[in-house]
N, C-alpha and C positions, 0 to 999 in steps of 0.2 A: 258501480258507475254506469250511469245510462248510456245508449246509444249511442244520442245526441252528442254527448261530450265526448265519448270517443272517437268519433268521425271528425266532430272539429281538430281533436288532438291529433289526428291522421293527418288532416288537409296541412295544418301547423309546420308539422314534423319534415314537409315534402317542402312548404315554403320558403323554411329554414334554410333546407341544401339546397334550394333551387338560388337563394341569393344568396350566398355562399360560395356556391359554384361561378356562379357570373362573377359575383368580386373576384374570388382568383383568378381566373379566365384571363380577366380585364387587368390584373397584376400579374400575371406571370402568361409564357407560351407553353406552357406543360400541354400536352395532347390530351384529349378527353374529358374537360373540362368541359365543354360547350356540350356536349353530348349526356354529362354530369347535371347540368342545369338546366336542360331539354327533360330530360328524364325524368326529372322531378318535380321539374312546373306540370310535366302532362302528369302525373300522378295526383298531385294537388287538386287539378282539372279534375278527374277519375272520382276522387273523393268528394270534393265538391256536388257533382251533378249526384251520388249516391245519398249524398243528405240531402238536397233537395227533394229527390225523388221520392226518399223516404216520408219528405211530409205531403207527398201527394200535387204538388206542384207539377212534375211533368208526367205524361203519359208511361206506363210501367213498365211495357216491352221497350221506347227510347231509352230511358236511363238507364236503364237494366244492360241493354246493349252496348250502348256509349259509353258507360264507364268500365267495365269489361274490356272491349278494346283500344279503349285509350290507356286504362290501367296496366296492359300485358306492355302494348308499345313501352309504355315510359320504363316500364321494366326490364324492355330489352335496351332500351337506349341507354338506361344507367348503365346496366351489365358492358355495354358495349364501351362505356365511357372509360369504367374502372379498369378494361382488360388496356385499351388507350393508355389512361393513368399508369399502370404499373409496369408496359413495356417501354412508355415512352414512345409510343410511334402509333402511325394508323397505316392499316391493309385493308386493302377493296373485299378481304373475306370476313372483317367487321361487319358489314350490310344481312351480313347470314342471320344474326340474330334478331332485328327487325323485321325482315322476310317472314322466320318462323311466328313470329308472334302476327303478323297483318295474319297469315295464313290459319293458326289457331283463331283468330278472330271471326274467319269465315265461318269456318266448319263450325263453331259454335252458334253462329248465327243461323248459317241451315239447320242446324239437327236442333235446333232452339232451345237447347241448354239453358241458357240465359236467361227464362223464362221463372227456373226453378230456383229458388234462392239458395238451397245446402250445394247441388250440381255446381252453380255459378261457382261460389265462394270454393266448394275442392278445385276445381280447375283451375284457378285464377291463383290459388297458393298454392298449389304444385307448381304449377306452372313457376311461381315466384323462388320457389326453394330450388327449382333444377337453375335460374338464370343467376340466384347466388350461390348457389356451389360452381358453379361454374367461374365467379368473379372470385372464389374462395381457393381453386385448384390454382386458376392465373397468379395470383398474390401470393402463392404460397412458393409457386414453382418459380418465381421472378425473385422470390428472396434471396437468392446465393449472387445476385448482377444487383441489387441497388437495397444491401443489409444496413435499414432503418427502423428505427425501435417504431415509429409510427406505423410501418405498414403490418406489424406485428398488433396493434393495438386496430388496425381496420380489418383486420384477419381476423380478429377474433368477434368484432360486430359484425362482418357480415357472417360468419358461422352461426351466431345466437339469433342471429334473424333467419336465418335458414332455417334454424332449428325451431323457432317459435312458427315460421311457416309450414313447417310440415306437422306441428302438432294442431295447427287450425285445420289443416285437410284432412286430415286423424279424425279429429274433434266432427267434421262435417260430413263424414263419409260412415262413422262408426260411433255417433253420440253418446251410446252407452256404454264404449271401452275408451274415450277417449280420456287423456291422463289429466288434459290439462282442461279447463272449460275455455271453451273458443275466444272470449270476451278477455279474459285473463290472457292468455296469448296473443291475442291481437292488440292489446296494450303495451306487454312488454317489446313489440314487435316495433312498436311508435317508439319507443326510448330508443331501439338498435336504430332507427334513421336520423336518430340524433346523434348519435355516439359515430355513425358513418360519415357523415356532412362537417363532426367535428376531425375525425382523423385525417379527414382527406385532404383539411384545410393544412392541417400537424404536417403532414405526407408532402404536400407543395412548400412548405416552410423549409422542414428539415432539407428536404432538397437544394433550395436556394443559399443554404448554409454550409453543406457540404461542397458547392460549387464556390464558394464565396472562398472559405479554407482552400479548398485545390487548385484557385489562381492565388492566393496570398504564396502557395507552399510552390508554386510550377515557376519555372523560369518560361516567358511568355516568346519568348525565339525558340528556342531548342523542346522545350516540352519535359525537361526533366527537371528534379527537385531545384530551387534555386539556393543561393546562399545561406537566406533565414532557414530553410528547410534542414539543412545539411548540418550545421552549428546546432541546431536545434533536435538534432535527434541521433547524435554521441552519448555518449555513456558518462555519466557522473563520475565514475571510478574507471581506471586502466586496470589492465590484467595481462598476466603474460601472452604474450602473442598477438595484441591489439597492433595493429599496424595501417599508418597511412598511404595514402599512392597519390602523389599532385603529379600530374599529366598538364604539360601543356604544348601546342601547336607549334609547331615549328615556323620561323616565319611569316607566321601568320597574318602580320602590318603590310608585308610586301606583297602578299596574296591581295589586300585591302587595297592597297596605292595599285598596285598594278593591273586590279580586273576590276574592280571595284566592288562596293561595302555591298551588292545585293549579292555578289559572286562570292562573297566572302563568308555573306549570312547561309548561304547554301552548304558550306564548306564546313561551318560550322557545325551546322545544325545534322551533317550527314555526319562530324567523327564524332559527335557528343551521341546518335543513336549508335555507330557501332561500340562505343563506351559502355551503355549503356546494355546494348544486347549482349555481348562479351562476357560484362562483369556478373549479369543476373541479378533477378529480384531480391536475393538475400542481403547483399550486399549497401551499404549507406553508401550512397553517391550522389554529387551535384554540380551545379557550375558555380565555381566560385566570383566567376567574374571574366570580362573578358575573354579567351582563350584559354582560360585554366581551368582545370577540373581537380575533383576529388575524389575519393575512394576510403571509405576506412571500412576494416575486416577483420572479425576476431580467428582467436584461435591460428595463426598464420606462424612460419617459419622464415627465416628468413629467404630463403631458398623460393619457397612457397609462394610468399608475397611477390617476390622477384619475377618469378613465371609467370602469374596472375598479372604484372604488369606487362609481360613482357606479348600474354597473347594478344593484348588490347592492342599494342604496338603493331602487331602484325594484323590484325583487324582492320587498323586504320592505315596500316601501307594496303592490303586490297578495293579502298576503295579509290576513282577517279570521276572526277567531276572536268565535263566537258563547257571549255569559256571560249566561241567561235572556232577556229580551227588549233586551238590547243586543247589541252590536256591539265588538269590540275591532280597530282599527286602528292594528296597532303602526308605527313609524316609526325610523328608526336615524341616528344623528352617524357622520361617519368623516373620520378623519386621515389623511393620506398624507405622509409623508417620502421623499426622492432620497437616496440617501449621495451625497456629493459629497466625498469623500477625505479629511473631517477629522475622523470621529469611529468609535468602533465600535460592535459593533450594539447595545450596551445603550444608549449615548446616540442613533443610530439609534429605536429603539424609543421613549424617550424624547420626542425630538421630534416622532414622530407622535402621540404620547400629547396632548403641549401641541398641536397642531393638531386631534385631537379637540376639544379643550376650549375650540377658538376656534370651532369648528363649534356646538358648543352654545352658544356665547355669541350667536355670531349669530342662533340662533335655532334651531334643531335641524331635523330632517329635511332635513339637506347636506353637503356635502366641503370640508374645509381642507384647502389643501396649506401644509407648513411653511416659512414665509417665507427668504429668502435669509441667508445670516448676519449683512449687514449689520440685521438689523432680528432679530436673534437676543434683546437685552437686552428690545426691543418685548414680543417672542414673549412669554420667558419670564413679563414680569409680565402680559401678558394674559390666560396659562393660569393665572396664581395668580388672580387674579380672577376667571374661568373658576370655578374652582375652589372657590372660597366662597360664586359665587350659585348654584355647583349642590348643594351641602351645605347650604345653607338653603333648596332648592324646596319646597314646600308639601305637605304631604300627601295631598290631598285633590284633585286636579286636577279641574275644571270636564269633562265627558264630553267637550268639543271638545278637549279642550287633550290628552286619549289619542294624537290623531291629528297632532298640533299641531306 
């Protein structure tokens, strides 16, 4: 393959991601995007004025210069863009890697390097293999905070491009030991800027996909799993010790009527996080609705489950939320059911549901466990009475009776 055609497929390669980059940009606010398609319109630029030059069009020391350092910038701009891309943010010590490159640009220009075509071309791919190893260590070290198969697939083009850049300054510095011939590396070097501009696009998708899942999966008040969530990530089969925990807020309407729904949504949103910090990551939990929550946890005893409810309880008596010159001391009921091999998890759920409702009959701020089956028929008319003196509670609750 001649020159010619290689440099066109150079200028291509960089056009590609440069409009690429702007479409995303312009479709999503991901960070580093703009800096992504800066990067590689001035590398297009860089390639460009190098063909020209080559057919003797412009003066030899200009082009020789210009594209040099146009070519390092756009290098450091990309680099700068991807480190953007993969932490999600920009810091004012981004700027360091354009600095170095305008500054390798001088000194090259004094010591007139640029002159020499093998000199030029080592410099220029070193140069380019230290600013993608550098976008290769970012991507790699940001994989345990945002684990996507696409950044695993831009990980491994910018490494092949790094690696095809160091074997052109190999190739230019050591001709006769070099492994790969320059022309040959610098081609497969044009397919890794294709295969970059494609993952990066993959990298801004998957993203918007996993963010799309974790509002379908979040309750959009409180921040913890919602109902579809919670249903949807139980276990097909029961097993001894599987056991549910419905927690609900004590009073919580008269919290609403009396301070009102944004004092409410505060109240809310503070015992569904100590719920949540109490119970731990291991643990399936969500809001089912309104002022109730859920809890389900394998391996549990009855005893076990009971305490596991019982620290939440006491979690959510530490906290107090201030409404003008009072005090709000919320307080939570909670139910715990054992499977015990003869029901499945909606009747499961179920019968912690009726053991909540014995917990507020007794009195609220405590833990029912749901009584053995002989005393099942017991159970169920108790949660129905449960269940009517708590749909006729009062409006208006007395200020002790918040904490009550």
């Amino acid at each position: 393959m001649d020159l010619a055609t290689v440099l066109l497929l150079h200028k291509c390669s960089f056009i590609v991601g440069a409009i690429c980059c702007f479409y995303v940009r312009w479709r999503s606010r991901e960070p580093g995007l703009d800096f992504l398609a800066i990067g590689d319109g001035l590398l297009a630029v860089a390639s460009t004025l190098a063909g020209v030059g080559e057919q003797g069009i412009l003066p030899y020391e200009i082009w020789t210069l210009a594209s040099f350092s146009i070519g390092v910038t756009g290098y450091a701009l990309m680099t700068t863009g991807l480190i953007q891309l993969s932490r999600r943010g920009r810091k004012r010590s981004d700027c360091l890697l354009v600095g170095f490159a305008l500054i390798l640009s001088v000194v090259v220009g004094f010591m007139h390097w640029y002159a020499d075509n093998q000199t030029r071309a080592a410099i220029f791919n070193a140069n380019t293999a230290a600013f993608l190893g550098i976008s290769c260590v970012v991507i790699l070290r940001d994989f345990f905070l945002d684990r996507l198969p696409a950044r695993l697939g831009l990980l491994a083009s910018l490494a092949a491009a790094m690696g095809f850049s160091t074997l052109v300054t190999v190739g230019m510095i050591f001709p006769q030991y070099g492994p790969v011939e320059p022309r040959y590396a610098f081609f497969m070097l044009i397919i890794c800027h294709f295969s970059v501009a494609l993952f990066v696009v993959v990298l801004v998708q998957e993203r918007a996909e996993t963010q799309l899942r974790r509002l379908a999966n979040t309750d959009a008040l409180t921040g913890i799993p919602n109902r579809q969530h919670f249903l949807a990530s139980l276990p097909s089969e029961l097993r001894d010790g599987d056991a549910f925990i419905m927690i609900d807020i004590d009073h919580f309407k008269s919290i609403n009527d009396r301070y009102g729904h944004e004092t409410g949504d505060v109240v809310l949103v503070g015992v569904a996080q100590a719920i949540a910090n109490t119970a731990g990551p291991n643990v399936t939990f969500g809001r089912l609705g309104g002022e109730e929550f859920a809890l389900f946890l394998r391996g549990q005893t009855e005893d076990a489950a009971a305490a596991e409810a019982d620290q939440i309880r006491i979690a959510v008596n530490g906290l107090a939320f201030a409404s003008g010159a009072e005090t709000i001391v919320p307080t939570v009921s909670a139910g715990v059911a054992i499977w015990r091999g003869d029901c499945d998890a909606q009747k499961l759920r179920d019968r912690a549901d009726q053991a909540l409702y014995l917990a507020k009959r007794g009195g609220r701020d405590r833990v029912e466990i749901y009584p053995d089956p002989a005393s099942m028929e017991e159970c169920s008319s108790s949660a129905t009475t449960a269940a009517d003196q708590h749909s006729t509670e009062p409006g208006h609750p007395r200020p002790g009776e918040l904490a009550a």
